[in-house]
C-alpha positions, 0 to 999 in steps of 0.5 A: 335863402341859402342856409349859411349866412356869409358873415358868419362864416364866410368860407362855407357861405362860399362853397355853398355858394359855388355849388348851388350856383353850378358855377364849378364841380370839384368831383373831378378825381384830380384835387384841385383840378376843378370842372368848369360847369357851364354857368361858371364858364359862361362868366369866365368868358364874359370876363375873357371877352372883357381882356380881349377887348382891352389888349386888342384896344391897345395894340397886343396880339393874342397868341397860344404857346405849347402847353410843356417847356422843356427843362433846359429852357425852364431852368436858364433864369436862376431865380425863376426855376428857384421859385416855382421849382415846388411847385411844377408838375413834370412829365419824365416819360412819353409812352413807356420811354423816359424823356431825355429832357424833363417836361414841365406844364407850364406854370407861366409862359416866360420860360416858354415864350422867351426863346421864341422872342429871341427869333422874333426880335431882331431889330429896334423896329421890331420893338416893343413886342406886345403879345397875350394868352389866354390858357391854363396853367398848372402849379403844385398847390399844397393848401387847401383847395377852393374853387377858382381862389386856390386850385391846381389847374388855373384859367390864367390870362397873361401879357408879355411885351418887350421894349426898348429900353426901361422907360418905354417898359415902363410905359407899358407898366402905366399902360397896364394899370389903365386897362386893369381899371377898365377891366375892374369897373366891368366886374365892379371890383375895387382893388389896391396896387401894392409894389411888392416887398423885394422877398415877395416879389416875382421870380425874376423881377425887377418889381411887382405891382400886386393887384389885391382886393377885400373879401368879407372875411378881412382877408386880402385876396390877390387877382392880379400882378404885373411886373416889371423885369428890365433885362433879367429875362432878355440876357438869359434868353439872348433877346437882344435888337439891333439898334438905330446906329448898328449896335446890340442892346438887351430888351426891356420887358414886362409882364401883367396876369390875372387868373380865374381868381377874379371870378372868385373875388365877384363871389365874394365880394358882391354875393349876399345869402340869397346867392350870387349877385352878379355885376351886368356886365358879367352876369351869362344872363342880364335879364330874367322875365318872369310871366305871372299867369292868370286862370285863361290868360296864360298864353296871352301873358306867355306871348307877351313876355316873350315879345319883351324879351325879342325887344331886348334881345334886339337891343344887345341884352342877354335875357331869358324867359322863364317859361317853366312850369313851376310857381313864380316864387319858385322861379324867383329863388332860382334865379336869385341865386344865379345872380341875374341882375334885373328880374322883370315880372309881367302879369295881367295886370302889369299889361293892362297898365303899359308897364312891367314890374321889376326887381334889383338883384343887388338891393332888392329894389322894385319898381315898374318900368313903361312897356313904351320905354322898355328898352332905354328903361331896362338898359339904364336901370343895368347901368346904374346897378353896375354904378351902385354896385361899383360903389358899395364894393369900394366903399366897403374896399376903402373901409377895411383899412385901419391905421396903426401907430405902433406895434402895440395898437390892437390888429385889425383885418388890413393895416396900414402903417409907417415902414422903413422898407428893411426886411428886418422889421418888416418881418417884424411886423408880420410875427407881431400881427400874424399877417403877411405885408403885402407892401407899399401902395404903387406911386403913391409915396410922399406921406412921412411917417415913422416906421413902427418898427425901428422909429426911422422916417419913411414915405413908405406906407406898409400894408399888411393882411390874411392872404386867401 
């Protein structure tokens, strides 16, 4: 069991966590550029084949863009290059001879996508224009530091699509909110779509769609945004279309990220002091079979536990047999804190009765499930514990909101409240509380309440919290 409990202290249970795990090593002498160690890498591409399969399903192609923009094209968007100029990393030399034109590592690809797409965009039947990457971005982080949370070089996934006109980039926007859906149910993760507030919105944008989830500190911690732009990157980038009856028009576009924070938030949000628990779906391995020799019999149990994993194996499983020399608790402990969803067990006596015993990462539940439906048996037992898992996190993702009524009300982890919008009580209600507001729920307006600030009726339901 690991020796920091997580509801105690749940920023060293997480640490701990990542390091016994090896899902990441920080030694690397750069702070905040973390090595990915093959465990950890393993659940990223998981997740990323997860992405894929979604863009691919819906019509985006992936590309790869260079790594550095150049500074004149960083620098077109005024809002853009104000808010992420604190944050960039610039190249000023190559060898020893300065650079004409600063470099900057990309800390996201619109300034380095944006004036391909002005060559790529020509005609209305060149529309709508939908493309994705999967790469590493680099921002300047000042705080403190946590494995795939908060880090300097951040494993980033990023869409940008480019329409003909507002509603047909807002298709996409809807569009995208589905594929975030499936993607989520695969990591068994809930989540809260939050338009932004106009001063927290991304740079550039017309609005943001916030992706937050709960973490068991009360603190919310954000996976995700996607973003509507209308025309304010395609005018500064001249990335105009003819039009049906020959006339030029700007074009519409979009953008949706998520970053290696996901991994972060399956960590925190399904984890336990035994160690990890991983979903099915993410999980490098899905099965663990553990062979319980007895004195003579070791290589009958060893041959059989291996038969078992071939037949699941032969059926899409990712399993493994733990043929290691050590005693089976031993074994057990390991693996636990890997986050193997089911552990089968199979000894002489499992054998001699035509099942194999098995064991629930995420509620510890045991059974035996029959040799003769191994196969139907283990890959249902997978999905319902990705159901149960879905479940618990959204039970507990609902539960972490409480309503306030007025500003005297005592502060909870997350609240939700009635807002005008206006930015002066807003911040009002972040001084009061101490938390930052997060915003309103998307597409979700039609509940009159009174702001808590300033008494005016609103449909605006504010949502304020601790950010990760």
């Amino acid at each position: 069991m690991i020796h920091i409990q997580k509801e105690e202290n749940f920023s060293d249970w997480y640490n701990d966590i990542v390091e016994r795990a090896q899902l990441s090593d920080k030694r690397y002498p750069i702070k905040g550029m973390n090595v990915w160690t093959a465990y950890g890498w393993k659940v990223m591409r998981q997740i990323d084949s997860y992405i894929r399969e979604e863009l691919d399903r819906t019509g985006h192609d992936e590309v790869s863009f260079p790594l550095l923009i150049p500074e004149t094209e960083f620098q077109k968007e005024k809002e853009h290059i104000k808010g992420f100029d604190s944050e960039v990393y610039w190249v000023t030399h190559a060898g020893a001879n300065e650079l004409d034109v600063r470099l900057v590592l990309r800390p996201t690809s619109e300034t380095a996508m944006y004036p391909m797409f002005a060559l790529w965009v020509r005609s209305h039947s060149d529309l709508p224009l939908k493309v994705y990457q999967l790469v590493n971005t680099f921002r300047y982080e000042t705080k403190q530091t946590r494995s795939f949370i908060r880090v300097r070089e951040i494993h980033f996934f990023e869409s940008h699509t480019c329409h003909v006109d507002e509603e047909d980039a807002q298709r996409q926007v809807e569009e995208d909110f589905v594929i975030l859906d499936r993607i989520m149910r695969k990591l068994c993760l809930p989540y809260s779509l939050l338009r932004r507030t106009e001063w927290d919105k991304f740079p550039g944008a017309h609005y943001t769609v916030g992706i937050d989830t709960s973490m068991p500190n009360g603190r919310s911690l954000q996976i995700g945004s996607i973003h509507h732009y209308l025309t304010n990157f395609s005018k500064p980038y001249e990335i105009s279309y003819e039009t049906e009856d020959g006339g030029r028009e700007f074009a519409h576009q979009t953008t949706f990220g998520m970053s290696e924070r996901l991994v972060g938030a399956v960590i925190g949000v399904h984890g336990d002091d035994k160690g990890l628990v991983l979903p099915p779906d993410v999980a490098p391995l899905q099965v663990v079979i553990i062979p319980i020799p007895m004195k003579g019999k070791a290589e009958v149990v060893q041959k059989a536990a291996e038969d078992i994993g071939a037949r699941l194996q032969s059926c899409g499983l990712r399993v493994k047999v733990d043929d290691r020399d050590e005693r089976p608790g031993s074994k057990f402990f390991d693996w636990e804190i890997r986050g193997v969803p089911l552990r089968l067990e199979l000894g002489m006596r499992d054998m001699e009765g035509g099942v194999v015993t098995y064991a629930r990462r995420d509620n510890g539940e045991k059974g035996t499930i029959p040799l003769e439906d191994l196969e139907k048996g283990t890959v249902s037992m997978l999905e319902k514990i990705s159901e149960d898992m879905n479940a618990k996190a959204w039970e507990k993702h609902r539960g972490s909101v409480a309503d306030v009524e007025s500003l005297d009300d005592p502060p909870a982890k997350t609240l939700r409240f009635g807002w005008c919008g206006e930015e002066v009580c807003g911040q009002t209600i972040e001084e009061k509380f101490g938390l930052t507001l997060l915003g309103t729920p998307y597409g979700k307006d039609g509940e009159r309440r009174s702001c808590i600030v300033c008494g005016a009726e609103s449909e605006k339901l504010g949502h304020a919290a601790r950010s990760m």
